[in-house]
C-alpha positions, 0 to 999 in steps of 0.5 A: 231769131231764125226762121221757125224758132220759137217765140213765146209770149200771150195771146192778149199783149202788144201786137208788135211781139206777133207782128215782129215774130211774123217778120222773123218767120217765127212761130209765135205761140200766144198762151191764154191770160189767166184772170187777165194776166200773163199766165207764167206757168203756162208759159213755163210749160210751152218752152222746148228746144226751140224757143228762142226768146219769151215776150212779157209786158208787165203792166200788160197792154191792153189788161193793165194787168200785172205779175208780181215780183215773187211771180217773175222772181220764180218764173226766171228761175224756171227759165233755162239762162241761154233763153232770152226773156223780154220784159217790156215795162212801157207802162211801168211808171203808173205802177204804184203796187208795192210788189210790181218788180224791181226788174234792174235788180232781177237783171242783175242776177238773170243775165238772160233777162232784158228790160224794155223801156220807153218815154213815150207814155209816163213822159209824153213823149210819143211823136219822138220814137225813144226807148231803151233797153236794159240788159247784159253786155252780150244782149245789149252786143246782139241789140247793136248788130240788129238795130239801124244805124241812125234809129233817131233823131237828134230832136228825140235824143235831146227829148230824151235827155 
């Protein structure tokens, strides 16, 4: 992300996508939910030339709301394959809704689509900081010349082992 790109996401989700995109000098425009969830269309509607990446989280924090898997099936379609979608899935453990998606497989087929986990909620592991990310060789290449060398500890490693 470069200065005034643009960063696409909800105005009502985890902080950390505006804290980030502030860091990065981004413009992060937040879309209204609608009925309590990611409005995807709206999103849709807000890409130009300029979006650099689209944040989801689904189950949305803090609504718990979510969209469905036919919703981010269609939506990926729409979505031009050299933009990168963030699908952040922190709370996806809890889901017990038959049409939450089954975003590996949508990974799969949209290559620009990346999923963000952690073991922090559903495994109680929240003091250790470990997560990971699920996403195409190349996006996983741009992970690893931006994260910091040694991001955790041997501790949190074994944790998550």
């Amino acid at each position: 992300i470069k200065p005034n790109d643009k960063i696409i996401t909800s105005d009502l989700t985890f902080g950390q996508y505006l804290h980030n995109g502030i860091i990065e000098s981004a413009n992060v425009v937040g879309t209204p939910l609608k009925d309590g969830k990611f409005d995807l269309n709206n999103i849709l509607q807000e890409i130009d030339d300029t979006t650099s990446l689209i944040w989801l989280c689904n189950p949305n924090n803090p609504t718990g709301t979510y969209f469905t898997h036919n919703e981010l099936l269609e939506f990926l379609k729409k979505v031009p394959s050299t933009i990168p979608v963030a699908l952040d899935e922190a709370y996806g453990e809890f889901v017990t809704a038959h049409d939450f998606p089954k975003s590996l497989e949508l990974q799969e087929e949209f290559k620009n689509l990346f999923v963000l986990r952690t073991f922090s909620k559903a495994y109680g592991l929240a003091s250790m900081r470990i997560g990971y990310v699920i996403g195409s060789e190349n996006i996983i290449e741009k992970f690893n010349i931006v994260k910091p060398p040694f991001n955790i500890g041997r501790l949190s490693e074994i944790s998550a082992i």
